[in-house]
Every structure is written in structure tokens, then in C-alpha cells.
NUKOLVEX-208780 format. One record per residue: residue in one letter; x, y, z of N, C-alpha, C in turn. Coordinates in steps of 0.02 Angstrom, whole numbers. Layout:
<nodes>
A,X,Y,Z,X,Y,Z,X,Y,Z
...
</nodes>
This chain:
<nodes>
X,-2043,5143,2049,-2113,5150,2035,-2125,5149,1960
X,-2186,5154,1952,-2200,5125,1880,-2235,5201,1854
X,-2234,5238,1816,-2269,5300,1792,-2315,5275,1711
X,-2387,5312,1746,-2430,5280,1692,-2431,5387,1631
X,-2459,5345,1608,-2487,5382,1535,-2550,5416,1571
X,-2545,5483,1544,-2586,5532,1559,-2630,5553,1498
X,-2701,5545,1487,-2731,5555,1442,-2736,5614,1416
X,-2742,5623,1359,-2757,5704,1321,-2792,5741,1371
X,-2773,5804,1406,-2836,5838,1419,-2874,5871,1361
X,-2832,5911,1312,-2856,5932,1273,-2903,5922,1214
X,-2933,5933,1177,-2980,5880,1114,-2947,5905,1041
X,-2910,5875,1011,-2867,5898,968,-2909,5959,916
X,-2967,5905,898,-2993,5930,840,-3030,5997,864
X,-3029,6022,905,-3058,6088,928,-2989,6172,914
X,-2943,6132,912,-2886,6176,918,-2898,6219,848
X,-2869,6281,852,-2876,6340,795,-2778,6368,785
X,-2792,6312,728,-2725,6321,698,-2671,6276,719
X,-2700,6223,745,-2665,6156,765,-2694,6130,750
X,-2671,6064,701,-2704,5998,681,-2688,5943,748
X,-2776,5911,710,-2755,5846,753,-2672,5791,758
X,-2668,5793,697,-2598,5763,671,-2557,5798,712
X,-2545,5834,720,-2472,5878,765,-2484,5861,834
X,-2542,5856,873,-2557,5835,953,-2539,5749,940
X,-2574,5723,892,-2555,5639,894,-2489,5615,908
X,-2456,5662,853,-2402,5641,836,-2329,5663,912
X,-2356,5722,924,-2310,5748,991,-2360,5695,1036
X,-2409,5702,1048,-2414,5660,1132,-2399,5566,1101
X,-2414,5552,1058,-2368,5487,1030,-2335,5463,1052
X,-2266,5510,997,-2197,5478,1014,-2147,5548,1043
X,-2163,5573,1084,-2125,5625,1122,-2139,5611,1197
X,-2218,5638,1205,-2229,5621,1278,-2230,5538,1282
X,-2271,5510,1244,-2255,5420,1268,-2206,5395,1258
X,-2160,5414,1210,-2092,5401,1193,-2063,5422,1278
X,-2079,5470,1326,-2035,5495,1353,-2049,5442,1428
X,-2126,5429,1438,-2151,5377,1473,-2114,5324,1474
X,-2123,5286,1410,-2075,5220,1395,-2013,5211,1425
X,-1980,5270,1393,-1904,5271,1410,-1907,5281,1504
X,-1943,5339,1516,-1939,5330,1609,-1965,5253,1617
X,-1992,5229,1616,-2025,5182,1657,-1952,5122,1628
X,-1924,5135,1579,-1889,5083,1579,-1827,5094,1618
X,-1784,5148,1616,-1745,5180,1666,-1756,5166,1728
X,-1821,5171,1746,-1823,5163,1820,-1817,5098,1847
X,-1837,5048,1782,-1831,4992,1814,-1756,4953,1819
X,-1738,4994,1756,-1643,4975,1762,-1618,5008,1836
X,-1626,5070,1866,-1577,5080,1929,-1617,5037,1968
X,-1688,5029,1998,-1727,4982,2035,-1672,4923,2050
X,-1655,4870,1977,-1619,4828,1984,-1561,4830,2013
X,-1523,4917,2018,-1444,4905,2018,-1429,4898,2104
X,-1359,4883,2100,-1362,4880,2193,-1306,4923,2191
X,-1326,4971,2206,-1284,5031,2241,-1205,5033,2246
X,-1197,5000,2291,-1138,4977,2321,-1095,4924,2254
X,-1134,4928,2220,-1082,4876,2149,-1056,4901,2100
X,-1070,4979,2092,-1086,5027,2041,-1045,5091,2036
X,-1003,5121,1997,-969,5161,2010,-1008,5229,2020
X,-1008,5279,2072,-1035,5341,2079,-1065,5377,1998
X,-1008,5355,1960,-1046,5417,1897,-1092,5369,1828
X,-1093,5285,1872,-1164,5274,1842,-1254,5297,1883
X,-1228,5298,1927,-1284,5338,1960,-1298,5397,1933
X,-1254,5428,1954,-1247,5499,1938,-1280,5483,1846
X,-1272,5454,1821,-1266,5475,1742,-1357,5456,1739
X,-1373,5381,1764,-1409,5357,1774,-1502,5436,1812
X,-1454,5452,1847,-1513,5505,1882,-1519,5555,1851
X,-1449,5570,1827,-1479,5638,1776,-1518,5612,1715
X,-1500,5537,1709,-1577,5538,1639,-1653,5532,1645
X,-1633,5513,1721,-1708,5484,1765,-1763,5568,1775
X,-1722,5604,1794,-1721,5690,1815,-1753,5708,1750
X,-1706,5718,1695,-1739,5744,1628,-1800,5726,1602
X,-1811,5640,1600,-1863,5618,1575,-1919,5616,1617
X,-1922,5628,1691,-1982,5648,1729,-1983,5699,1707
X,-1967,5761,1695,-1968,5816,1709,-2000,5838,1639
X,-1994,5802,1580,-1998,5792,1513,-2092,5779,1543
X,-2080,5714,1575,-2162,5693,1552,-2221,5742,1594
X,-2206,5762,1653,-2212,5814,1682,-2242,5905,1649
X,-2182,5916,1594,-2212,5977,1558,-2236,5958,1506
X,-2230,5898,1491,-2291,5886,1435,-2366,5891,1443
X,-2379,5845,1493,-2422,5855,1537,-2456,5920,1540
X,-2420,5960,1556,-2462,6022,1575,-2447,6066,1507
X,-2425,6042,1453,-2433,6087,1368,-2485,6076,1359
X,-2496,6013,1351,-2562,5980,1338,-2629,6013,1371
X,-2633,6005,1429,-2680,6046,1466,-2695,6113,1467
X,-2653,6137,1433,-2637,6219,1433,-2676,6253,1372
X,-2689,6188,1320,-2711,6208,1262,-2795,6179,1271
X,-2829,6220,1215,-2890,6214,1217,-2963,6257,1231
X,-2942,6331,1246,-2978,6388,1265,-2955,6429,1217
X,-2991,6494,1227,-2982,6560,1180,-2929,6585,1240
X,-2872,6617,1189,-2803,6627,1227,-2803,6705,1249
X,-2846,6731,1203,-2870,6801,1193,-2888,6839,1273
X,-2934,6800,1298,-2984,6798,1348,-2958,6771,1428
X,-2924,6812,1463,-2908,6803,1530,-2938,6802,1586
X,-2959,6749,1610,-3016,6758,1681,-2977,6803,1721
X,-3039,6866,1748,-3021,6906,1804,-2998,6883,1852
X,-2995,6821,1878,-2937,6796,1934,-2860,6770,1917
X,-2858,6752,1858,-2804,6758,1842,-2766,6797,1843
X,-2799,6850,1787,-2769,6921,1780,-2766,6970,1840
X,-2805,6964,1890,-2778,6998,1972,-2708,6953,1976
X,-2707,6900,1970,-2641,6871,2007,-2580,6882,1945
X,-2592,6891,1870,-2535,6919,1817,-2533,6986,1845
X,-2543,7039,1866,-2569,7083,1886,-2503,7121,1956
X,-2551,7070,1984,-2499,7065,2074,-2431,7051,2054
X,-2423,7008,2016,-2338,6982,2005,-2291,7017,1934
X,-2326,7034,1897,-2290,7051,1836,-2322,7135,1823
X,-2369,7165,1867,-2373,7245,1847,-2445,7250,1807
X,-2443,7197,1745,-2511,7192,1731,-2500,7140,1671
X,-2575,7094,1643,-2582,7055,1594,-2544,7098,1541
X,-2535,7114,1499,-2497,7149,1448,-2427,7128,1465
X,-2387,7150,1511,-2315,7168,1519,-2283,7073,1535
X,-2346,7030,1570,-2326,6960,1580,-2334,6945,1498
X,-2382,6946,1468,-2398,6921,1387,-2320,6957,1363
X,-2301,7000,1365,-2251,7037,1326,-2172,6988,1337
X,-2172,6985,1415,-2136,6960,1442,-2104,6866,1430
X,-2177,6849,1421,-2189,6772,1412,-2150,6774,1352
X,-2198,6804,1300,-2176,6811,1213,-2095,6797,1218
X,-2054,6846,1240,-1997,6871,1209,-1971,6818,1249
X,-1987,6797,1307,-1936,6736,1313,-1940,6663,1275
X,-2007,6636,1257,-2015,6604,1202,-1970,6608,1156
X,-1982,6700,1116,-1931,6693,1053,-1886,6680,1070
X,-1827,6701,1139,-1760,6673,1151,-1732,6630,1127
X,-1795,6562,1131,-1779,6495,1118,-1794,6477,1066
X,-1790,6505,1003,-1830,6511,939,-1778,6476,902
X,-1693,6467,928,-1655,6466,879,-1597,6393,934
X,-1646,6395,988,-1613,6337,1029,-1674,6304,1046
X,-1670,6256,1121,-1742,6226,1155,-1745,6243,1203
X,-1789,6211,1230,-1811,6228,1313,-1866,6235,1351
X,-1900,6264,1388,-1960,6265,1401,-1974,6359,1432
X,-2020,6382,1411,-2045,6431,1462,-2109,6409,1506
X,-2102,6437,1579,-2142,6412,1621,-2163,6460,1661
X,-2243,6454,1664,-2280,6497,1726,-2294,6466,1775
X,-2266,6478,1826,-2270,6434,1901,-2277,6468,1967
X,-2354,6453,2003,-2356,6476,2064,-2310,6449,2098
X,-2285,6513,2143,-2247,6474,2211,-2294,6470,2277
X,-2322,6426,2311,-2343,6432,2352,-2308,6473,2430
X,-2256,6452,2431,-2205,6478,2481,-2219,6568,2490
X,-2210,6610,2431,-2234,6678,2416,-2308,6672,2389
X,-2346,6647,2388,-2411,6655,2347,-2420,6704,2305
X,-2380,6675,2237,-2381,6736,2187,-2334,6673,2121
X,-2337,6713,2063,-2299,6679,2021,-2244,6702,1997
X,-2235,6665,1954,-2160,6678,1929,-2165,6625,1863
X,-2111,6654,1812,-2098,6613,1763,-2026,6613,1730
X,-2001,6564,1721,-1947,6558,1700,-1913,6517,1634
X,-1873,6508,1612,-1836,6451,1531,-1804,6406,1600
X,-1821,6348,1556,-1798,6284,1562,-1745,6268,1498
X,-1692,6263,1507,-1648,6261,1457,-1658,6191,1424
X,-1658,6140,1479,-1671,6080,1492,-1716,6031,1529
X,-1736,5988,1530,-1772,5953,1590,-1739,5946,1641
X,-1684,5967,1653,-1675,5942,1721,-1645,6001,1762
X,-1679,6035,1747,-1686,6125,1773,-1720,6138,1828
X,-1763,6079,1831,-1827,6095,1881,-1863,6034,1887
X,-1900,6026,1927,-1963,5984,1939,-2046,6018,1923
X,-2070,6022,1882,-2128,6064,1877,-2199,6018,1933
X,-2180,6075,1963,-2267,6063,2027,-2223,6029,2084
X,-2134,6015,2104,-2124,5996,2151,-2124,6056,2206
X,-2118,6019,2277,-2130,6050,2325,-2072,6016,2373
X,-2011,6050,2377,-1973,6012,2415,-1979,6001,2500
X,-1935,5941,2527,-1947,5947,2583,-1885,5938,2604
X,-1855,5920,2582,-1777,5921,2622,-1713,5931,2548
X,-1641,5949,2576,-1607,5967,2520,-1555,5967,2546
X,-1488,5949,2516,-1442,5945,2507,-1394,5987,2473
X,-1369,6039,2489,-1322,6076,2458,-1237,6036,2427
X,-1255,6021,2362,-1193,5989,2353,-1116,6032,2323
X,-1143,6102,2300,-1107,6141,2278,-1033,6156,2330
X,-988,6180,2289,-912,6182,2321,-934,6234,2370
X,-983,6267,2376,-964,6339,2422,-1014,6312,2486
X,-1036,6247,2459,-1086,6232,2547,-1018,6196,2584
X,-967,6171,2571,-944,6134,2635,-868,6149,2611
X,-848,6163,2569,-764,6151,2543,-721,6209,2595
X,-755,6272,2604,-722,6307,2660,-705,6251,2739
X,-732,6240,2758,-725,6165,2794,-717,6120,2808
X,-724,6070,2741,-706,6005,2728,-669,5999,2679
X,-643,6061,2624,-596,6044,2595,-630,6015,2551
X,-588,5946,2498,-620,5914,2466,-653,5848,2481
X,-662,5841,2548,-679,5791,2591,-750,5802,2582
X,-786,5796,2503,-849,5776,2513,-882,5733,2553
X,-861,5676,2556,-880,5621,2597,-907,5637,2676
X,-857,5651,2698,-873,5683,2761,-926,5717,2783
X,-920,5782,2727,-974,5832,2744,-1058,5815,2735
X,-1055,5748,2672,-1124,5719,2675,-1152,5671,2741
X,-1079,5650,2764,-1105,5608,2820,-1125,5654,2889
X,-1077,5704,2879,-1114,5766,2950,-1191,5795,2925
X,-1196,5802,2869,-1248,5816,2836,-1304,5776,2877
X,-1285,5711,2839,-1341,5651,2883,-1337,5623,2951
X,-1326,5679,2993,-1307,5677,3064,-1374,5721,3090
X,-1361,5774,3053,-1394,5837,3084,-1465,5851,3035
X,-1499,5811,2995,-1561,5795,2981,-1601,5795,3042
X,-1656,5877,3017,-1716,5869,3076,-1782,5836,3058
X,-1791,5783,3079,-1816,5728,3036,-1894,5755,3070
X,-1895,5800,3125,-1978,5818,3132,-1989,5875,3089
X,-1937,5902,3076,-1965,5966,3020,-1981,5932,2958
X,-1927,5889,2922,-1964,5840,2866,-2030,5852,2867
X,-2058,5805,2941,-2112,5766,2937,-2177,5830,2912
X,-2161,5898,2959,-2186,5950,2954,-2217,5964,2885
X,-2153,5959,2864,-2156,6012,2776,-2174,5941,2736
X,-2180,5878,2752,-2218,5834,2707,-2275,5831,2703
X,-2301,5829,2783,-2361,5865,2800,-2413,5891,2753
X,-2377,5966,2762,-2406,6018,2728,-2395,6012,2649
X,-2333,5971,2615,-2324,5938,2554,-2407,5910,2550
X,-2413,5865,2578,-2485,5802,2558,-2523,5851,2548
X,-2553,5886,2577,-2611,5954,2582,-2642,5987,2529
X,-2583,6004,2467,-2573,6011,2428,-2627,5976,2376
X,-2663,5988,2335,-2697,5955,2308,-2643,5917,2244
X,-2648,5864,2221,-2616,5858,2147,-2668,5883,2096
X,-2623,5896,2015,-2652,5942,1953,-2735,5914,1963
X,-2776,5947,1937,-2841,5923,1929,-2828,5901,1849
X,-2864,5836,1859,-2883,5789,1812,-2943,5788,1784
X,-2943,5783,1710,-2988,5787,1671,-3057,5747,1702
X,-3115,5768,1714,-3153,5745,1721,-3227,5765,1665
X,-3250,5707,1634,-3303,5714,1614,-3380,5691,1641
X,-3389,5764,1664,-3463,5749,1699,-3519,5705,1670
X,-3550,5723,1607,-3579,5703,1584,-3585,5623,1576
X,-3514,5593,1569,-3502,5516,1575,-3485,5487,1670
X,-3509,5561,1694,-3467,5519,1783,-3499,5454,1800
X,-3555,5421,1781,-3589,5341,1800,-3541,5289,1773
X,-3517,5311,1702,-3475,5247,1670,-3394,5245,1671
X,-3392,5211,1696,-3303,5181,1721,-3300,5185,1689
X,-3199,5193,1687,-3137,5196,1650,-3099,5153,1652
X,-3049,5129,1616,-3020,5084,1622,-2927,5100,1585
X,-2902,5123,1651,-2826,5139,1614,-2788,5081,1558
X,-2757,5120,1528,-2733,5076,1469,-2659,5044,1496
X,-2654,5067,1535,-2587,5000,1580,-2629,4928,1625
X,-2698,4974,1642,-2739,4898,1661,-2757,4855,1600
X,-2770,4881,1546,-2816,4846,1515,-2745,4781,1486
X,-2674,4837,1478,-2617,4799,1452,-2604,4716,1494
X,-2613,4760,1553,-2610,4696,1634,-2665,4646,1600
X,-2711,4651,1596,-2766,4603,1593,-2757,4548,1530
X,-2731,4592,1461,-2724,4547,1422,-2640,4501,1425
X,-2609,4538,1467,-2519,4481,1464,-2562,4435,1506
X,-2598,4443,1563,-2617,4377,1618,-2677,4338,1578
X,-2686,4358,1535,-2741,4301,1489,-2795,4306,1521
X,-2853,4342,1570,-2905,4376,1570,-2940,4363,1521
X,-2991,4358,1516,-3038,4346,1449,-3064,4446,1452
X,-3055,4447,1403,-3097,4522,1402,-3129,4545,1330
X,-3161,4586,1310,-3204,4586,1249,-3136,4654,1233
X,-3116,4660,1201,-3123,4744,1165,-3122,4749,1097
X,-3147,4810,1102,-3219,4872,1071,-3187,4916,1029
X,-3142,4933,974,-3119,4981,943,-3182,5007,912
X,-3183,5071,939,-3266,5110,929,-3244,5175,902
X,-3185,5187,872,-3168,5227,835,-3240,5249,776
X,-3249,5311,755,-3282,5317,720,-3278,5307,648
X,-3323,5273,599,-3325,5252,537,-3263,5303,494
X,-3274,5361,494,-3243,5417,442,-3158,5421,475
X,-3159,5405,539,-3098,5427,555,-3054,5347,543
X,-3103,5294,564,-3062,5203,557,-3057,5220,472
X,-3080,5243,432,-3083,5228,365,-3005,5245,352
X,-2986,5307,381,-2907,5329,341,-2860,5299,408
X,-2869,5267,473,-2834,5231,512,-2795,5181,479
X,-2702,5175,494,-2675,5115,474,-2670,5065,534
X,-2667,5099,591,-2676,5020,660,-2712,5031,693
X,-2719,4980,711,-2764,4952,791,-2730,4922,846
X,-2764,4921,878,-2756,4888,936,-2745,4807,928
X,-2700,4763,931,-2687,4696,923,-2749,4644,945
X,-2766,4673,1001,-2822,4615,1041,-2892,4654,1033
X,-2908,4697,985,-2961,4726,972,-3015,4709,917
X,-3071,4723,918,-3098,4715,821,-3160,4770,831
X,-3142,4788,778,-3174,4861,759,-3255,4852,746
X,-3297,4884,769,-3351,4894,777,-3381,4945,770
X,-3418,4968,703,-3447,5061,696,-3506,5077,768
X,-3469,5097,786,-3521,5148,839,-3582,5153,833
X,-3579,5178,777,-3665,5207,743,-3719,5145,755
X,-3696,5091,759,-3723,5023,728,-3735,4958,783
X,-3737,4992,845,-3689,4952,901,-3774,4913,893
X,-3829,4901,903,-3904,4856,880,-3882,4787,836
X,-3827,4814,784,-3821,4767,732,-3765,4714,766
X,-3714,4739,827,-3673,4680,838,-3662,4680,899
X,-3706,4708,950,-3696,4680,1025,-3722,4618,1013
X,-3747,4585,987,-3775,4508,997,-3707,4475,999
X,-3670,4489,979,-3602,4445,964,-3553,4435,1034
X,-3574,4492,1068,-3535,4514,1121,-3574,4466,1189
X,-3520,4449,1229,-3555,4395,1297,-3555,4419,1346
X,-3598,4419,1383,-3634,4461,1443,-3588,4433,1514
X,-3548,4385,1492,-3518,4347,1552,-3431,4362,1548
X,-3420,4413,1504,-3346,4438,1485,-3356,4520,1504
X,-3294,4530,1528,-3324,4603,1507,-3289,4636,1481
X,-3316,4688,1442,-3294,4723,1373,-3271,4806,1392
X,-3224,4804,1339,-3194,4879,1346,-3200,4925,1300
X,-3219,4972,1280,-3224,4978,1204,-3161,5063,1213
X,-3162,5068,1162,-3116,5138,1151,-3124,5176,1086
X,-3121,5236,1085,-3118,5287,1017,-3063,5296,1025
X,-3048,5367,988,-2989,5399,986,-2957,5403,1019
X,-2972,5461,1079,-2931,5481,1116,-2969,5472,1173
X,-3020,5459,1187,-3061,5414,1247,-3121,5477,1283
X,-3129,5512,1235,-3201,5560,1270,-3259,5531,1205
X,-3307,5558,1208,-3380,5551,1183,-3393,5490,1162
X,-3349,5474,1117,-3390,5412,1077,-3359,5345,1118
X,-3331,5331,1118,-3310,5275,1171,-3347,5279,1227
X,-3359,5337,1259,-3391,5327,1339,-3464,5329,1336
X,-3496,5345,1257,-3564,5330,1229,-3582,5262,1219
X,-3529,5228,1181,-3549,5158,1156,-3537,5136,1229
X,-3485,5123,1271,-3480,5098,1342,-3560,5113,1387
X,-3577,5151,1379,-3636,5181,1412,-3694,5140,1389
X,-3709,5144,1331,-3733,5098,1296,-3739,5024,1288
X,-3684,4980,1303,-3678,4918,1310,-3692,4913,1396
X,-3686,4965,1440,-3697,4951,1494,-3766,4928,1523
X,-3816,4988,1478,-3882,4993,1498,-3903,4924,1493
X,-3895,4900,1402,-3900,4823,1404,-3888,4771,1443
X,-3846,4821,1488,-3812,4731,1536,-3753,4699,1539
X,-3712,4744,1500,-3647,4705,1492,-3605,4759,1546
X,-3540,4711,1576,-3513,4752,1598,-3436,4790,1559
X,-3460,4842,1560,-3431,4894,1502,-3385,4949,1529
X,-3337,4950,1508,-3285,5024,1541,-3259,5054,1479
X,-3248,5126,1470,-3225,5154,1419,-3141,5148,1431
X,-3073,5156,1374,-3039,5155,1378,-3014,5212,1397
X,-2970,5244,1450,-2928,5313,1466,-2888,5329,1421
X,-2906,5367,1386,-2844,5403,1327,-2885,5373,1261
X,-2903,5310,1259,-2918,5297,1196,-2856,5256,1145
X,-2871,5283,1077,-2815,5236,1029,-2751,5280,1052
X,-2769,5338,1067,-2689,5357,1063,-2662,5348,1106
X,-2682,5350,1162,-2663,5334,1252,-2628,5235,1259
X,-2664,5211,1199,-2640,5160,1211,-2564,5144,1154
X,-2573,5184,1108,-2519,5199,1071,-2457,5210,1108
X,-2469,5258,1136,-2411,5312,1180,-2398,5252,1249
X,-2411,5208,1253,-2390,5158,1311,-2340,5100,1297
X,-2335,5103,1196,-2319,5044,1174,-2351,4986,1176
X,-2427,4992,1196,-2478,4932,1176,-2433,4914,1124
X,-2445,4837,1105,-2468,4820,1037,-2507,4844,989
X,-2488,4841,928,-2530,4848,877,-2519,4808,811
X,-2576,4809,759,-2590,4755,712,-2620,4799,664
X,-2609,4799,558,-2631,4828,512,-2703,4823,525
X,-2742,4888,530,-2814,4919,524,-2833,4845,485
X,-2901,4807,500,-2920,4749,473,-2982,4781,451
</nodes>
């Protein structure tokens, strides 16, 4: 499968005591850096044929596949995590810090000091409902491939020496094939079931723009390799394009403020994409805007940086 780019939830420039520069630069080349690399991984084992391959390229192969989902995964939810007063705990939260950790204070205390743990190594700390107990829990991620953040398993394999070696000795082989004998393939179906049910993370939605389409930045990539005719709109704002060094390759910059002075240029029989920054207000304004006129108009998802973090192309600020 192909894994797309997840747009900022957060709005950089709102953050208190984080620069915009530090969110650019981590969701960039860390989280899209980490995209890239999965999606290219996946398409290397995709290609491999199993049976041609020695066991510990798989093996080597999945544990990088494992890390780097698991990588793009808690990025994902850093990102989202930021953006409110940290100070300020909704009363339903804090009933459920409460229920599981004794009270908000002793989880904050708790969180802290495992953070510092990792002050002098890496890793991740994580707050995670379990649905199974309906309650939370949090734990260090030493590594990405510690965990799946938000999985919900449905079937499992015990590969450790103490599930089968009293029995099979070192006759792994064996014990995976009795293994795949005795698969209750209606309980699967059961607990996938109740897997689907499950809502996935809620996604940024902006009300205020819900009339005017979006347009993911892996489509818009699709549209221009197949030669599509399409308009795009770098609608970045004047003050912020002024200290910008790239763009978008198949783009030309257009001040926002001004859009009277050069929709004439633009053809009502193409349709156009335009993008800001990071793909809220001003992009889904000017899109909104070229729409009313008549053109058919979609804002870009993520924006310049979303298309950054995909390895778009890019070309020196013109």
C-alpha cells in the first residue's frame, strides 16, 4: 500500500514558545522524511518474492517497515497534540487521568519524569487508551518498533522460545505450521468486526471552509506526472513568499491580497489549485474565491509544506 502525508493539524504560528521554523523543519524532513522512506520500503518488499529471499532479509526488511510506520504514526499524533493551553484540562479528561493514575497531578508528575528519563537517550512517551480495559495507560517507546500506536490487534503469533520450545524443541517450523492449523478464523472475523467499529483518529476539519474541496498533495503529484492540464496557485502570503527560497516546480506565485488583478489570466476550462503555507485560511480563501467566480478551484491539503514533506518537486522562489 501506498501511505499518504498527513497535514499539520496544528497552526505553527499560534504555538507559545515554539517557532514556526522548528514544526517546518520536524514535520519536513523527519515526519516526510519518514513517509518517503516507508512508502519506498514498502514498495521494495511488494516487489520481493518470498520464497527467493533469505528469512533475515525479511526479517531485516520488516523491522524497518515496523519502525518507520510506527515513526509516521507518532508523529502524527505530536503534531496534533500541540496547539491548546496545556495548563487547562477538560473535566472529562481529567475524570478519566483521575480513574487511571489517582489524579491529574500524579499522571502530569508521572508523564514529566518519564520524559526526563529520555533526556539523555530517545524514544517516545505515550498516553494511550486501551479499549479492551476502558481506561489508560502510558508508557516509553525506546524505539518505533515497540508498538503500533492506535493498533487494535486481531490475531497473534507467539514467536518467543517459551511459546513452543518446551514441545517443539527448536523445531520452529513445525510449531508455526500447527500454529496455522488451529487458526479460529470466525473469531478473527469477530474481533475484525469489532476492529472496523472503531472509529479512525479524527481529522482536521475546517468548518468554516466545509463547501470548498481539497485536493491531496499525492493527487495533485498524480495529475501533474500524467500531464493533466491544471492551473496552480502558490497563494502563499506576500510577507511570508518575500523571505521564501522554493516553490513548488509547476506553480507561479500569485499575492492573495490581489487575486481582481490576475484571475483574468487564469482559464475557466482548466482547473486550478491554489495553496498557502500549510493549507488553512488563506489558500481555502483565495480557492473560495476563484470558485464564486466560476472557476473550478480546490485548496491544496497541507499546503507548501505538505507538499514539501512528499518530495514534490521544487524550483528557486521566482
Amino acid at each position: 500500500m501506498t501511505y499518504c502525508i498527513t497535514p499539520l493539524y496544528c497552526r505553527p504560528w499560534t504555538l507559545n514558545g515554539i517557532s514556526p521554523r522548528l514544526i517546518e523543519s520536524h514535520y519536513e524532513n523527519h515526519y516526510g522524511g519518514a513517509i518517503r522512506r516507508l512508502n519506498a520500503l514498502t514498495a521494495e518488499i511488494d516487489a520481493l518474492d518470498p520464497s527467493a529471499v533469505s528469512p533475515s532479509v525479511i526479517q531485516r526488511l520488516k523491522r524497518d517497515e515496523l519502525s518507520l510506520l510506527n515513526s509516521t504514526l507518532l508523529h502524527e499524533l505530536y503534531f496534533a497534540s500541540l496547539g491548546g493551553d496545556g495548563r487547562s484540562v477538560p473535566a472529562p479528561v481529567a475524570d478519566a487521568l483521575e480513574r487511571s493514575f489517582g489524579s491529574v497531578a500524579r499522571w502530569r508528575a508521572e508523564f514529566t519524569a518519564m520524559a526526563q528519563a529520555l533526556s539523555s537517550e530517545s524514544g517516545w512517551v505515550v498516553l494511550s487508551h486501551l479499549p479492551r480495559d476502558g481506561g489508560l495507560t502510558h508508557h516509553i517507546a525506546r524505539d518505533s518498533t515497540e508498538s503500533v500506536a492506535g493498533a487494535i490487534p486481531i490475531l497473534a503469533l507467539d514467536m518467543y522460545e517459551h511459546a513452543y520450545q518446551l514441545e517443539f524443541g527448536a523445531n520452529a517450523d513445525a510449531y508455526i505450521a500447527a500454529f496455522m492449523r488451529n487458526i479460529d478464523w470466525p473469531a478473527v472475523q469477530a474481533r475484525l468486526q469489532d476492529a472496523m467499529n472503531v472509529p479512525p483518529p479524527r481529522r482536521l476539519e475546517q468548518k468554516e471552509f466545509a463547501d470548498v474541496p481539497a485536493l491531496a498533495p499525492e493527487e495533485l503529484r498524480e495529475l501533474l506526472d500524467s500531464g493533466s492540464p491544471v492551473q496552480v496557485i502558490d497563494a502563499r502570503p506576500r510577507h511570508y513568499a518575500t523571505r521564501a527560497s522554493d516553490m513548488m516546480r509547476a506553480a507561479v506565485w500569485r499575492d492573495p491580497e490581489r487575486v481582481e488583478e490576475w484571475i483574468g489570466e487564469l482559464s475557466k476550462d482548466t482547473p486550478v489549485v491554489v495553496f498557502c503555507v500549510y493549507g488553512f485560511h488563506i489558500g481555502c480563501q483565495t480557492a473560495a474565491t476563484l470558485r464564486k467566480a466560476g472557476f473550478d478551484a480546490r485548496y491544496l491539503s497541507g499546503g507548501h509544506y505538505a507538499w514539501k514533506a512528499i518530495g514534490g518537486p521544487t524550483k528557486l522562489f521566482e
